[in-house]
C-alpha positions in Angstrom: 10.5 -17.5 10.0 12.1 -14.6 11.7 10.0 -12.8 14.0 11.7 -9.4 13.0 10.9 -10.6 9.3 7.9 -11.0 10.6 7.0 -7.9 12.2 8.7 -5.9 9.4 6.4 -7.3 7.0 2.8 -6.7 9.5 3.6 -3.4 10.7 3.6 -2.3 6.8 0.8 -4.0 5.4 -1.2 -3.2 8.8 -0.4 0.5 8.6 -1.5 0.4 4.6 -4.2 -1.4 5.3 -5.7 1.2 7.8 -4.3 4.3 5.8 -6.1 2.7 2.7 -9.6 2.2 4.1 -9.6 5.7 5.9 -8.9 6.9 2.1 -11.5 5.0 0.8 -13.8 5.7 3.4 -13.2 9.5 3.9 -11.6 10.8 1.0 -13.3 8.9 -2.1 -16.4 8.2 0.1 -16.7 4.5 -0.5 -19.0 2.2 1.3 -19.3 -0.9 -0.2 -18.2 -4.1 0.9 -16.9 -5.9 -1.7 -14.7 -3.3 -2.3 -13.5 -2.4 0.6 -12.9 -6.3 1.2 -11.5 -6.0 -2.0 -8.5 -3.8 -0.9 -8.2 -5.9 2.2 -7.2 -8.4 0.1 -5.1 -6.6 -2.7 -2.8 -5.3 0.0 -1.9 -8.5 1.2 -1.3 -9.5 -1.7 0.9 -6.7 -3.3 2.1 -5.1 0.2 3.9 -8.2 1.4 5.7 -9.1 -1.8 7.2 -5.5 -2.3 8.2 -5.5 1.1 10.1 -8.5 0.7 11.3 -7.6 -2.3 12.7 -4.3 -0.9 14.2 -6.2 2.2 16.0 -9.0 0.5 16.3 -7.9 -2.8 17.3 -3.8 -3.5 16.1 -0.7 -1.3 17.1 1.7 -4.0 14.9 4.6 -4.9 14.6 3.0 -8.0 13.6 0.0 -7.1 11.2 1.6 -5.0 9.5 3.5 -7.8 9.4 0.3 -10.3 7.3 -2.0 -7.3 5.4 1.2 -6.6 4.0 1.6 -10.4 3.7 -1.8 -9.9 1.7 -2.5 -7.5 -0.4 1.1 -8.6 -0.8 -1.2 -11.8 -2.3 -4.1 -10.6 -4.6 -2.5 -8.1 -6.4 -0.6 -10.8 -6.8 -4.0 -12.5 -7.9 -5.7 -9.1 -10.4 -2.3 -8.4 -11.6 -3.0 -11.7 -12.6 -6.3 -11.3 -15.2 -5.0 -8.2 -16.1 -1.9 -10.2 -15.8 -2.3 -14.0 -15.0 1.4 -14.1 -11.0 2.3 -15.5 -11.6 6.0 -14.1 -12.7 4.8 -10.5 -10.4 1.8 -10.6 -7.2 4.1 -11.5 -8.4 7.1 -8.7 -8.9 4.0 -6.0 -5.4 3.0 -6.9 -4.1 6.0 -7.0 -4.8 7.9 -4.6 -5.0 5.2 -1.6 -1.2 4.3 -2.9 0.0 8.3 -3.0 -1.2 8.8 0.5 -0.1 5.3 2.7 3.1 5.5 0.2 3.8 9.5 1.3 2.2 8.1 4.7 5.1 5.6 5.0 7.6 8.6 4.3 6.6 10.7 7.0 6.9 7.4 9.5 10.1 6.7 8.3 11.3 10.4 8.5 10.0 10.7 12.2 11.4 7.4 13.2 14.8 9.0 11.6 14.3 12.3 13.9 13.3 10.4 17.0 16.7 7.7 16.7 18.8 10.7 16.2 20.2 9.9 12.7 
């Protein structure tokens, strides 16, 4: 495999991964394992495929918005497997997604400022 594929697949799901327990953590005050094991896991699992999709596939904002509801989708159901709670399930989802998604934004707009396009 391509070690640029590579690395444009980690840096992603490593940066979500980080942004998503800090949300967890700090924001929605979560402490248990299992979950927070859980969202390890369900971000490998959903990151890496949008990301590939994205790369090989379409980078529209469309396309960004369909994997995005998506992947906001199946989290709540994954959540919900740890939690059996909808309402906690859907505000895990949603609000780690919201902020490492609007995370990912700012990244990409700073990276855009620093390479002077």
């Amino acid at each position: 495999m391509d070690s640029g594929l590579v690395y444009n697949l980690l840096k992603p799901l490593i940066l979500t991964i980080l942004i998503e327990m800090g949300v967890l953590v700090l924001l929605l005050g979560e402490r248990r394992k299992k979950i927070l094991c859980a969202s390890v896991v369900v971000n490998c699992l959903t990151n890496v495929p949008l990301n590939l999709f994205l790369i090989f596939i379409s980078y529209g904002w469309t396309e960004i918005a369909i994997g995005e509801i998506t992947v906001l989708i199946l989290e709540t159901l994954w959540y919900y497997i740890f939690t059996k709670e909808w309402k906690r399930s859907a505000a895990y989802s949603f609000f780690c997604n919201a902020i490492s998604f609007l995370s990912g934004l700012f990244i990409f707009y700073i990276q855009m400022l620093l390479s002077g396009n």
